[in-house]
C-alpha positions in Angstrom: -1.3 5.9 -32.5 -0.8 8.9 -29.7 0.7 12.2 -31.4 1.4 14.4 -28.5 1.9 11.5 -26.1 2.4 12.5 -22.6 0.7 9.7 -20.7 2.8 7.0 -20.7 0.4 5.1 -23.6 3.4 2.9 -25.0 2.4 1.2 -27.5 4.6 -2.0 -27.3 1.8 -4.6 -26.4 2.0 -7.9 -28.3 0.5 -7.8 -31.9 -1.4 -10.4 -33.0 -1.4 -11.5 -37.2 -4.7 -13.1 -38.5 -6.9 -13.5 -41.9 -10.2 -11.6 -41.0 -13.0 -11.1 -43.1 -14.2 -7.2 -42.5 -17.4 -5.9 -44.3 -17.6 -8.6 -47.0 -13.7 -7.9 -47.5 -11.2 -10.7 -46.8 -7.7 -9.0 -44.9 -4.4 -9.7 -43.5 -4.6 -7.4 -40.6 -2.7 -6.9 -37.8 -4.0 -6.2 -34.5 -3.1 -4.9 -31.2 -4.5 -3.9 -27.9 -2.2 -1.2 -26.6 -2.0 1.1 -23.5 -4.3 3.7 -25.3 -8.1 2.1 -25.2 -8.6 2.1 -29.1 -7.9 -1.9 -30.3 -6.3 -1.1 -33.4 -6.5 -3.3 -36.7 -4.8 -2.3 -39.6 -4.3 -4.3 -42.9 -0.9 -5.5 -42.8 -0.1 -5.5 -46.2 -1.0 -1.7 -47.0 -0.9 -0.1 -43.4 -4.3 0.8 -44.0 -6.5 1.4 -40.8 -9.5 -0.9 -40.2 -11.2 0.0 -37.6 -9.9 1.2 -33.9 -12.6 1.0 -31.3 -12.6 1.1 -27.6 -12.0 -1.9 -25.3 -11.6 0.3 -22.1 -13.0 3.2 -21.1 -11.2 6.4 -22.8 -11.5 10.2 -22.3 -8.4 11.1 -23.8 -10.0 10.9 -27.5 -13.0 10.3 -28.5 -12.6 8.1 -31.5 -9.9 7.6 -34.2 -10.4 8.9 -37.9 -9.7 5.5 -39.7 -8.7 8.0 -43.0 -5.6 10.2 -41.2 -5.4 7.2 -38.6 -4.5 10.5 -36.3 -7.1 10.3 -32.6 -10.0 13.2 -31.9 -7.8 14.4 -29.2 -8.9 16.1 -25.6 -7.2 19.3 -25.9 -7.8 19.6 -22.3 -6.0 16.6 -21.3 -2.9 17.2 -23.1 -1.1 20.0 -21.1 -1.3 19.4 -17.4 1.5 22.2 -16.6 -1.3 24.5 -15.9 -3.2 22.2 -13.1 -4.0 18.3 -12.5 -6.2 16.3 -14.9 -7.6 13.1 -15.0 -6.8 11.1 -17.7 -8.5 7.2 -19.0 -6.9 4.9 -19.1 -3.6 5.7 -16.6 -0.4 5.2 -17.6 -1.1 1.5 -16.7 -3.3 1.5 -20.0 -6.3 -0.3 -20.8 -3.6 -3.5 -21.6 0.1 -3.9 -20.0 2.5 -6.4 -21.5 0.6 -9.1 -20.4 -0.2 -11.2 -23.6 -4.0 -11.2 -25.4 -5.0 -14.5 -27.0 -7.1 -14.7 -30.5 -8.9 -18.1 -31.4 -8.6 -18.5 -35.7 -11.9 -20.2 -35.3 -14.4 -18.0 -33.8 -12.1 -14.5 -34.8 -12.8 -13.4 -30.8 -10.1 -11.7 -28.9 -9.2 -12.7 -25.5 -7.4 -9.2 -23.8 -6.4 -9.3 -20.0 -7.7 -5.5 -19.7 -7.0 -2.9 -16.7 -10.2 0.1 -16.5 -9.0 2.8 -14.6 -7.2 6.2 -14.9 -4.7 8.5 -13.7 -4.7 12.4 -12.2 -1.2 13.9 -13.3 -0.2 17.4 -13.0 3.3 18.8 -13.8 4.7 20.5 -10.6 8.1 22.0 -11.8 8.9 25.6 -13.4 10.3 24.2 -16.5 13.0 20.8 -15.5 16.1 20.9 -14.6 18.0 16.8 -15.9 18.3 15.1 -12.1 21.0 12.4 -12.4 19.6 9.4 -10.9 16.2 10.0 -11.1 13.1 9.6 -13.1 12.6 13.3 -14.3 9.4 12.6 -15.8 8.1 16.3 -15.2 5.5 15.1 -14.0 3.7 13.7 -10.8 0.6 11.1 -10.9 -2.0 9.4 -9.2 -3.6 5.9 -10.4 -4.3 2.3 -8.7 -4.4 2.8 -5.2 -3.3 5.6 -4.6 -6.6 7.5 -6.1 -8.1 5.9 -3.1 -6.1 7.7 -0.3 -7.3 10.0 2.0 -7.2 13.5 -0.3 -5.7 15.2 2.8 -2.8 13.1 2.0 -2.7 13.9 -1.7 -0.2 16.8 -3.3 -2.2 20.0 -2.7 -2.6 21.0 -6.2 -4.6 17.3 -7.0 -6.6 17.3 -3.7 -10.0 19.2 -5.3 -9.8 17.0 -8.9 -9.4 13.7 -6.2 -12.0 14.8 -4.3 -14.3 15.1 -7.4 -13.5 11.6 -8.9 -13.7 9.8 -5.5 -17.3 11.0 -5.1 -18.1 10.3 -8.9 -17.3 6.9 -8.5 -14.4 7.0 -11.4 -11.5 6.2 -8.8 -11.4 2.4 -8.3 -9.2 0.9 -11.4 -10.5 -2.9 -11.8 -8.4 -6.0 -14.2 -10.8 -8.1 -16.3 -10.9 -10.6 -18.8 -12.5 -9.3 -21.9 -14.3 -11.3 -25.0 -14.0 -8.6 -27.3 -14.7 -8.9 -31.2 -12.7 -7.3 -33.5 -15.3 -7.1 -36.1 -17.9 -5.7 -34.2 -15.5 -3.8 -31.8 -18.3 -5.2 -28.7 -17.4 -7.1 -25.5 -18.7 -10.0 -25.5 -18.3 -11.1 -21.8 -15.9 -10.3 -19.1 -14.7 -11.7 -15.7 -13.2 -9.6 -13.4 -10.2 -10.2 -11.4 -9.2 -9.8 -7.7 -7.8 -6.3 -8.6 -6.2 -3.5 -11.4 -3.2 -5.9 -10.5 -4.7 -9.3 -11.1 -4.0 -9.5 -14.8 -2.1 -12.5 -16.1 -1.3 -13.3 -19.6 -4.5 -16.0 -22.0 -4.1 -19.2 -23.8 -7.0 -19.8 -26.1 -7.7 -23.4 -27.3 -8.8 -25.1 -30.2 -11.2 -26.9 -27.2 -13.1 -23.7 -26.6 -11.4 -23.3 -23.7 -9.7 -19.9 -22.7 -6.9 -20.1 -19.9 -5.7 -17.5 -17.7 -3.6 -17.6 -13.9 -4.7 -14.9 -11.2 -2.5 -13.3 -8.5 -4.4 -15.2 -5.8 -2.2 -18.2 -7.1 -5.1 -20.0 -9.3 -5.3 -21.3 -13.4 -8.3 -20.7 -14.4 -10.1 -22.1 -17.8 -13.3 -20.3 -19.1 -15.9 -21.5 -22.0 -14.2 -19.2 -24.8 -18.0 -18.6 -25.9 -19.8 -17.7 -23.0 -17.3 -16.8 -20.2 -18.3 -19.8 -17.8 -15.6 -20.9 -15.5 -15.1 -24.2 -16.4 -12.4 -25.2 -14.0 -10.0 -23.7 -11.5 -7.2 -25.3 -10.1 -5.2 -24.1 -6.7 -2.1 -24.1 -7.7 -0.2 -21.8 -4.9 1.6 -19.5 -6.6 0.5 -16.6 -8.5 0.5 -16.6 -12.0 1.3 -13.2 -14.3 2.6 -15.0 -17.6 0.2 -16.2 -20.4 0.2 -20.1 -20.5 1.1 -21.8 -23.3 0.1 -25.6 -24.8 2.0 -27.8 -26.6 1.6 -32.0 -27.5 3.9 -34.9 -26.9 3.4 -38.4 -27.9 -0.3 -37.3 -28.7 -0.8 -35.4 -25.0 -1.6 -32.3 -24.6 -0.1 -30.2 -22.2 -0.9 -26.9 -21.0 1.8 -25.1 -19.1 2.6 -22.5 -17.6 5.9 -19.6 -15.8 4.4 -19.0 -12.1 5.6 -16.0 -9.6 5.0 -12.9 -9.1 7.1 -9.6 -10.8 7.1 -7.8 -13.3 5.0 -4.5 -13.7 7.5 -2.3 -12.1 5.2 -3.1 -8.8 7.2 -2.8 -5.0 5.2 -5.5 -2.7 2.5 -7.7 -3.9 -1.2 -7.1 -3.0 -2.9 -8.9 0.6 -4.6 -11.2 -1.7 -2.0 -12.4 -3.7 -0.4 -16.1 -3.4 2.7 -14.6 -2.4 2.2 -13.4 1.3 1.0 -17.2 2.2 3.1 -19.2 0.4 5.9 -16.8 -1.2 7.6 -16.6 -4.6 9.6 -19.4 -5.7 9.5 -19.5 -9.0 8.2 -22.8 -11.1 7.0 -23.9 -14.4 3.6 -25.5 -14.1 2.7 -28.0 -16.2 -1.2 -30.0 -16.9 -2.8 -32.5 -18.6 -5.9 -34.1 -18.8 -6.1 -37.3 -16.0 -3.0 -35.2 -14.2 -2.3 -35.6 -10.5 -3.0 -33.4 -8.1 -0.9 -29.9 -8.0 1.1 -29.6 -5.6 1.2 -26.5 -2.8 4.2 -24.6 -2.2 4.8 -24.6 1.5 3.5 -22.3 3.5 6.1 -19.4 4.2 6.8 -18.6 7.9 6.2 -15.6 9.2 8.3 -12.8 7.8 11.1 -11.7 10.0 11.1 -9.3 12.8 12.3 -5.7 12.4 15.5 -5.6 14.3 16.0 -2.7 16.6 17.6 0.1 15.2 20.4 2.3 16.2 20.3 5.0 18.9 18.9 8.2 16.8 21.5 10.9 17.0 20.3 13.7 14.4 17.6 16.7 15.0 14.3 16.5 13.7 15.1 19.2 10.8 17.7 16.8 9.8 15.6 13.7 10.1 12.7 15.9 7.9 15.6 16.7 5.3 16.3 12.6 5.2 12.6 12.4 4.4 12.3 14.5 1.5 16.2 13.5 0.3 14.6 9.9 0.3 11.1 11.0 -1.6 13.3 12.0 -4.4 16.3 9.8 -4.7 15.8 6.6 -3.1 11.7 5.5 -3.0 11.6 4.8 -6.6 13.0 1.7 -6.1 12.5 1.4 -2.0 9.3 1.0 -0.8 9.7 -0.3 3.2 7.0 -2.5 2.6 6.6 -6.4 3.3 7.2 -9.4 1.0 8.5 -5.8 -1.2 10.9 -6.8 -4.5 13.8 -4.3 -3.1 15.2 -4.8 0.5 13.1 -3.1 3.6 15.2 -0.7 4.3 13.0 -0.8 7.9 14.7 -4.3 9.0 18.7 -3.0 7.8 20.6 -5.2 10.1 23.6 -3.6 12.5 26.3 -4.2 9.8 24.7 -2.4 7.1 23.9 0.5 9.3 27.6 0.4 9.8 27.9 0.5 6.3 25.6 2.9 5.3 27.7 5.6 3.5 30.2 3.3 2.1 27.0 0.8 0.2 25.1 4.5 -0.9 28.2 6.7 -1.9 30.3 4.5 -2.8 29.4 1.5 -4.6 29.4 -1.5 -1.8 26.8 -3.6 -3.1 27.2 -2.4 -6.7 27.4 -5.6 -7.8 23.6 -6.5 -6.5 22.7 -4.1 -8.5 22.9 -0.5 -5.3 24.2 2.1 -7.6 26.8 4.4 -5.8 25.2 8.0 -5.5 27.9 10.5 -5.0 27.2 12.2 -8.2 23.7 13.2 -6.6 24.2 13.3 -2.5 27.4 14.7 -0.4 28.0 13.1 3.2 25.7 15.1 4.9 22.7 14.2 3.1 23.6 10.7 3.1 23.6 11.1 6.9 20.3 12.3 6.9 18.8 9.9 4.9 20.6 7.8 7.2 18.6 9.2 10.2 15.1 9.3 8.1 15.5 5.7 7.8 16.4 5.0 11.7 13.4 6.6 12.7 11.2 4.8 10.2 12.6 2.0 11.6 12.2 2.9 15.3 8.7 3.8 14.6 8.1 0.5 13.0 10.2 -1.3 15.7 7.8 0.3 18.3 4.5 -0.6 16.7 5.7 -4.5 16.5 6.8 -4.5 20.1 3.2 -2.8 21.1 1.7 -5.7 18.9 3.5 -8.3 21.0 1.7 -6.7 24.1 -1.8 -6.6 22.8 
């Protein structure tokens, strides 16, 4: 689907198998939404292409030739050694792995679509293989981040954020699409909280399409018009696709709630989590049900603990900060209600166990790696001392907030 790929536009979405009736000729198609825009269907029994039209806005091709199958290509968007570029959809594509839903009745596809794109440029002279890290060769802006202050941005990308800011194109948005597969046209659409507010659909036999949000809601919309039909509060958020199934002649419709997945650090302000957390639970509804019940409300999140007396220079604490950039905030992101521990609120005993839990393997078994095939003992130390004064400077802004 993407000859030449080199913007992360995977195409390992769900496929969906169906008998469709395309100009006047009946087909077994397959069909799938991938990262890439184009919704592709293809007969399943030659591998012939059908049609592939657009559910999200693209710039990376203009259309597909349904003979070759191969995409009009941007020339200009496939090499970004030579300076940034801004590419649509991002690397979050126009669908994730969230699952679409397809009613056999009225042949409409239900897709929980992201619109958005990405700047990416390729900083390096050639790459060198970095154990430990992610050595994409490449460095990219998408979500959120294309809304930061440019100062703030890599200087290469500042004038090409500058420009996309002002057009308009740098807010990413998450919506539920009605989209046709015969006509390739939207039929209606309802937007979510966010690019991250994107959970898996259930369609229905009772015209009913279902879908949970991140602000810890199931929702069911008329499959034919879009209507929100009902919404139920149900606490936590929701990123899997409901499912339905009968017992003893009841329907059910159920359904996994938390929040993960996505490769995301910290959930959004509006999400369920930050009021009433992220136990997991399986949901389950039926017509005449009781009420839902609300997880309770979390309590506040705990206190950053005061760190250790800083003992290293300010070069050393700068070389902790850029040691960390490359090794460590992958995974770390110092942030609230974040996935990976807050390396801002380390308690004394890991402090005092610093080198032995990043060199050597402490907590391998929860899953730390042991880095001394990347960093010696110095650098650890001044990661070490990065860290301290993140968490002195956080420590001190708390302590200010209990004055005020």
């Amino acid at each position: 689907e993407v000859p030449r790929e080199s913007w992360d536009y995977t195409a390992t979405q769900p496929m969906i198998l169906a008998d469709l009736t395309l100009d006047g000729t009946p087909h077994k198609v397959l069909m799938q939404a991938p990262k890439d825009g184009f919704f592709y269907i293809l007969d399943r029994e030659t591998g012939k292409l059908l049609s592939a039209n657009k559910y999200v806005p693209v710039n990376w091709a203009s259309h597909v030739d349904l003979e070759t199958g191969r995409p009009a290509i941007n020339e200009s968007l496939v090499d970004y050694s030579k300076g940034p570029v801004f590419v649509v959809p991002s690397g979050m594509g126009g669908h994730a792995w969230n699952p679409m839903a397809y009613d056999p009745r009225t042949e409409i596809v239900y897709i929980p679509a992201i619109e958005g794109g990405a700047i990416t440029y390729d900083p390096t002279d050639g790459h060198t293989y970095r154990p430990k890290q992610a050595n994409s060769g490449n460095s990219t802006l998408f979500g959120d981040s294309l809304l930061m202050d440019p100062k703030r941005a890599p200087a290469p990308m500042r004038p090409l954020l500058e420009k996309i800011q002002a057009s308009g194109e740098a807010k990413s948005r998450a919506a539920l699409k009605a989209f046709d597969p015969k006509t390739g046209k939207v039929l209606w659409e309802q937007e979510g909280s966010g690019w991250w507010d994107r959970g898996g659909v259930l369609a229905t036999a009772g015209d009913l399409v279902f879908q949970g949000t991140d602000t810890g809601h199931l929702r069911a919309f008329d499959s034919k018009t879009g209507q929100l039909v009902k919404d139920i509060e149900v606490g936590t958020s929701i990123i899997a696709a409901p499912m339905t199934y009968t017992v003893d002649g009841v329907q059910y419709v159920a359904v996994m709630a938390a929040w993960g997945g996505g490769g995301w650090f910290a959930p959004h302000d509006t999400s369920a989590v930050i009021k009433y957390g992220n136990e997991g639970r399986i949901l389950a509804f039926k017509l005449g049900g009781g009420e839902t019940p609300l997880p309770p409300l979390v309590s506040a999140i705990g206190p950053i603990p005061k760190p250790p007396a800083q003992t290293a220079s300010a070069e050393t604490i700068r070389e902790g900060a850029q040691l960390f950039a490359r090794n460590c905030s992958l995974c770390h992101a110092n942030v609230d209600y974040g996935l990976t521990p807050d390396l801002r609120r380390m308690p004394p005993e890991i402090h005092a166990s610093f080198k032995a839990i990043v060199l050597h393997g402490a907590l391998r078994p929860r899953g730390m790696p042991q880095w001394d095939d990347v960093l010696n003992d110095a650098q650890a130390d001044a990661i070490h001392a990065y860290l301290i004064d993140l968490a002195q400077r956080a420590y001190d802004a708390q302590e200010r907030a209990k004055g005020d």
